[in-house]
N, C-alpha and C positions, 0 to 999 in steps of 0.2 A: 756580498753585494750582489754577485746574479743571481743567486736563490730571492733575493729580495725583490727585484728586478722583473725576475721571473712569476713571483708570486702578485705582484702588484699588476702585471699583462693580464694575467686571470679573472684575476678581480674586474678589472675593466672589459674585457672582453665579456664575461658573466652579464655585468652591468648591462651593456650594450643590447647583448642580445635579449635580458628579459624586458628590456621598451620598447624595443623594435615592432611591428606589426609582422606577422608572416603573411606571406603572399598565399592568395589560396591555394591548396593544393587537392585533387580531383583524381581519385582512384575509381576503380570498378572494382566490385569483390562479390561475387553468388549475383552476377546482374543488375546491382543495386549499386546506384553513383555516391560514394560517401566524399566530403566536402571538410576542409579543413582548413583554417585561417580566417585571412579578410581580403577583399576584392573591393575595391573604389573604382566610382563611377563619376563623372561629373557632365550636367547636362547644363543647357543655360537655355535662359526662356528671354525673349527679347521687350523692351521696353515697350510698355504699355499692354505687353500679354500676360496672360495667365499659366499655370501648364498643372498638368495632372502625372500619379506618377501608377502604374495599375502595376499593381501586385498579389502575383499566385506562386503559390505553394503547396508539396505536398510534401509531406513528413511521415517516415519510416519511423524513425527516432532520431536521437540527438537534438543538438541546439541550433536556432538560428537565431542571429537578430537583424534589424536593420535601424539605420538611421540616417534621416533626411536632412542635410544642414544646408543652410544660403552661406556662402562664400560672400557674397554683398554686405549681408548685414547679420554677424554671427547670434544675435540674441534669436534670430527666426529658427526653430529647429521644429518646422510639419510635422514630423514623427517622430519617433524613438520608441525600439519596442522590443518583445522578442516572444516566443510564442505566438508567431504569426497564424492570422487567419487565411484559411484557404485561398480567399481571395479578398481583396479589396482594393479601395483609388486613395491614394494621399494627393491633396489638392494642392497646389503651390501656387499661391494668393499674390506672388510678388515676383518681379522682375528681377534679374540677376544671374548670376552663377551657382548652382547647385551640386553639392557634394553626396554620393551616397553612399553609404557605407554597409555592407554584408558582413556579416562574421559570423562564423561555423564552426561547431566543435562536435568533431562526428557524426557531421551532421550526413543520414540516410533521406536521400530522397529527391527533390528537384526544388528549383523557384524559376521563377523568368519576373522580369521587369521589361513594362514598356510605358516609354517616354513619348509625351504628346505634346507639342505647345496649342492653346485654344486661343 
């Protein structure tokens, strides 16, 4: 019975942690900042404004992605992507609360995000 017990903790604990999201995690190695997990952001733009979201990147290697969801009204998702361009604006068309989402896998290099309500 606790070998059974015991084997069934595993199993869930297994479970658990392969749907969990990691929190990012941000080493230095030869100079260079490598990036790993996921990092959320949530910005909100207020009734009757617009907002824009400006996005740079530079990439060594590895993976990034990003994705821009409204917490207001989830069918609205501005972006979704990965193989980000150096630079560019994702527009946010609508009012509400916005979620953003980073995700890196070895990822060498930098980004920055800046948030604007217009």
């Amino acid at each position: 019975m606790g070998k059974r017990l015991s084997f069934i903790i595993m199993i869930l604990i297994l479970l658990l942690s392969c749907s969990a999201e990691k929190e990012m995690v941000v080493k230095i190695e030869d100079g260079l900042t490598i990036y790993n997990g996921v990092e959320k952001r949530e910005y909100n733009i207020s009734e009757g404004k617009e907002g824009e979201l400006k996005v740079s990147s530079i990439k060594e290697s590895g993976k990034i992605g990003l994705k821009v969801a409204s917490l207001s009204d989830s069918s609205y998702v501005p972006y979704e992507g990965s193989n980000l361009p150096e630079c560019f604006v994702v527009r946010l068309e609508k009012s509400g609360k916005y979620e953003v989402t980073i995700s890196c896998k070895n990822y060498k290099g930098s980004y920055n995000l800046e948030f604007s309500e217009l």
